[in-house]
C-alpha positions in Angstrom: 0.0 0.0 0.0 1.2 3.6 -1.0 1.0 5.8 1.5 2.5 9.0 -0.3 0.5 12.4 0.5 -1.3 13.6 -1.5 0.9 15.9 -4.1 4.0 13.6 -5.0 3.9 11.6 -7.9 2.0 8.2 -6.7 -0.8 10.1 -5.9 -0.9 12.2 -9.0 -0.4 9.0 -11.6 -3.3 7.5 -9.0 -5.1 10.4 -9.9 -4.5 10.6 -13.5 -5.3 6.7 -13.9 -8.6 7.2 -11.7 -9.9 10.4 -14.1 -9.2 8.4 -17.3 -11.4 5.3 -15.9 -13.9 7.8 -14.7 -14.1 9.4 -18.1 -14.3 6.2 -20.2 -16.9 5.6 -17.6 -19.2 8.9 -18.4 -18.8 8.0 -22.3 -20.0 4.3 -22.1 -23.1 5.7 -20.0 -23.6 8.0 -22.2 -24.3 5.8 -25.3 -26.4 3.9 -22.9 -28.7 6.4 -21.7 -27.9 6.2 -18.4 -28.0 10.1 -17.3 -28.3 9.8 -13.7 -25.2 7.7 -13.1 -23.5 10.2 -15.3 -24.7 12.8 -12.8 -23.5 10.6 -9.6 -20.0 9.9 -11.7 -19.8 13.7 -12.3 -19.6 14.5 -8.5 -16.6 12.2 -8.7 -14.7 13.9 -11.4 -15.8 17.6 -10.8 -13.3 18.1 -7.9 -10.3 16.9 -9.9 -10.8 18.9 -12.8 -11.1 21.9 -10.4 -8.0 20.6 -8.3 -6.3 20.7 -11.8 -7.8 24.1 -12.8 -9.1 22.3 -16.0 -11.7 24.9 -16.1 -12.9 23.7 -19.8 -13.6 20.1 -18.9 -16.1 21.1 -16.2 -18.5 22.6 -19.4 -18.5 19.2 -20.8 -19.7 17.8 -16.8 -22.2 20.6 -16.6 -23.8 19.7 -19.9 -24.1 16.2 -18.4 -25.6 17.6 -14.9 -27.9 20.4 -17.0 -29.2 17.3 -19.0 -30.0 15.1 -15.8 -31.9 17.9 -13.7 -34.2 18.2 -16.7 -34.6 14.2 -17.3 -35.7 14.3 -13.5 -37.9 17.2 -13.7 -39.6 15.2 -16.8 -39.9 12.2 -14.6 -41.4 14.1 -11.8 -43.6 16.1 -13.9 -45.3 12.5 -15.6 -45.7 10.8 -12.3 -48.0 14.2 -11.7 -50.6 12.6 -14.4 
């Protein structure tokens, strides 16, 4: 077990590894529709790409958020009927 801090280069290739898998992740759910585990992954990912100051990444996130707020607000609004 690594127990490098957080910072030094384990935790940062840990990191990098982690965001890639995360990614792949968003893009396979995507294709299957899934839009609220996109939203629950996003809440994983958001923080590193703010860490990173990767400021352009977190539009791409908030289209995925933006999309699953109104998918839940359509749910909501046919169990109304």
């Amino acid at each position: 077990m690594d127990c490098s801090p957080p910072g030094s280069s384990a935790h940062g290739i840990f990191q990098e590894v982690l965001l890639e898998l995360l990614e792949h992740c968003v893009d396979g759910l995507w294709k299957a529709e899934r839009y609220k585990v996109i939203s629950e992954i996003s809440k994983l990912i958001i923080p590193i790409y703010e860490n990173r100051r990767k400021f352009e990444n977190l539009k791409f996130i908030e289209l995925f958020m933006e999309l699953t707020q109104k998918f839940w607000r359509l749910c909501t609004q046919r169990k109304d009927f």
